[in-house]
C-alpha positions in Angstrom: 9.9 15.9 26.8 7.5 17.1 29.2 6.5 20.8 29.3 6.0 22.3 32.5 5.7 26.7 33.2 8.1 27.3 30.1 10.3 24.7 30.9 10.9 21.5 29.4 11.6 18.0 30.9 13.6 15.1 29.4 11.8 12.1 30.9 14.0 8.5 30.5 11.1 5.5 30.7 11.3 2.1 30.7 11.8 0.5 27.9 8.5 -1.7 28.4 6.7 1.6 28.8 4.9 3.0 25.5 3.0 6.2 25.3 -0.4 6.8 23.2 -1.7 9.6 21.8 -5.1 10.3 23.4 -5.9 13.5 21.7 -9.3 14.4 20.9 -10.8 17.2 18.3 -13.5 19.5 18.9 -15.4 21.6 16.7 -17.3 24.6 18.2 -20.3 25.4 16.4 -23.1 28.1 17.7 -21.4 28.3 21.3 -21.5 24.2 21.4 -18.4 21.8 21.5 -18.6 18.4 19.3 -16.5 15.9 18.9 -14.6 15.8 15.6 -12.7 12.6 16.4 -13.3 10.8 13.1 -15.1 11.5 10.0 -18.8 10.2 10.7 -18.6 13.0 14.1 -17.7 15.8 11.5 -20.8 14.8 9.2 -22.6 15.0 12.2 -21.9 18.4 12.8 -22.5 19.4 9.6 -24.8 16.3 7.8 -26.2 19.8 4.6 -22.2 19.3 4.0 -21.1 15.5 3.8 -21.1 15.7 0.1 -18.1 18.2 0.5 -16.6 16.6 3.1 -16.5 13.2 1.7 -14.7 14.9 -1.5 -12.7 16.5 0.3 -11.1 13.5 2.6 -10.7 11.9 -1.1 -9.5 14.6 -2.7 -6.5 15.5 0.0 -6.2 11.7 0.5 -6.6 12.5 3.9 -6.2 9.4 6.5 -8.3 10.7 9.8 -6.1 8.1 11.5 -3.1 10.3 11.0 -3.9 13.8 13.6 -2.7 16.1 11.4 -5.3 14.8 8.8 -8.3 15.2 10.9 -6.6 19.0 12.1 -7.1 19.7 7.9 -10.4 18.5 7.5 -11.6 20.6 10.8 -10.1 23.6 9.3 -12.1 23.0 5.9 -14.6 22.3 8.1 -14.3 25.6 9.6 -14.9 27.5 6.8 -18.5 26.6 7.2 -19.3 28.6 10.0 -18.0 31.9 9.0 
């Protein structure tokens, strides 16, 4: 499917054609973007809280492979900047 102004497209592609996800994460931060891609970039953003972001990844079992994982840990992770 392919959203377009409200609309949504069914798209037929060959069957040699495969599709990637490319998304990327951002955490905002003070006014500045970083990347929050994987787990050594969300350290980096906040190193005063790898400790409790480590245990948390282990805790949740979280695999920051999986999208939806690394979505979790950026909204724990968001809890430090209020």
């Amino acid at each position: 499917m392919l959203p377009n102004s409200g609309r949504a497209y069914m798209l037929h592609l060959p069957r040699d054609y495969h599709v990637t996800d490319a998304s990327q994460f951002w955490i905002r931060k003070k006014g500045n973007y970083y990347k929050a891609n994987n787990v050594s970039q969300i350290i980096k953003v906040f190193p005063e809280r790898s400790k409790e972001i480590k245990e948390f990844i282990k805790v949740h079992n979280l695999d920051l492979k999986d999208p939806s994982d690394v979505v979790k840990l950026i909204v724990k992770c968001n809890e430090f900047v209020r």
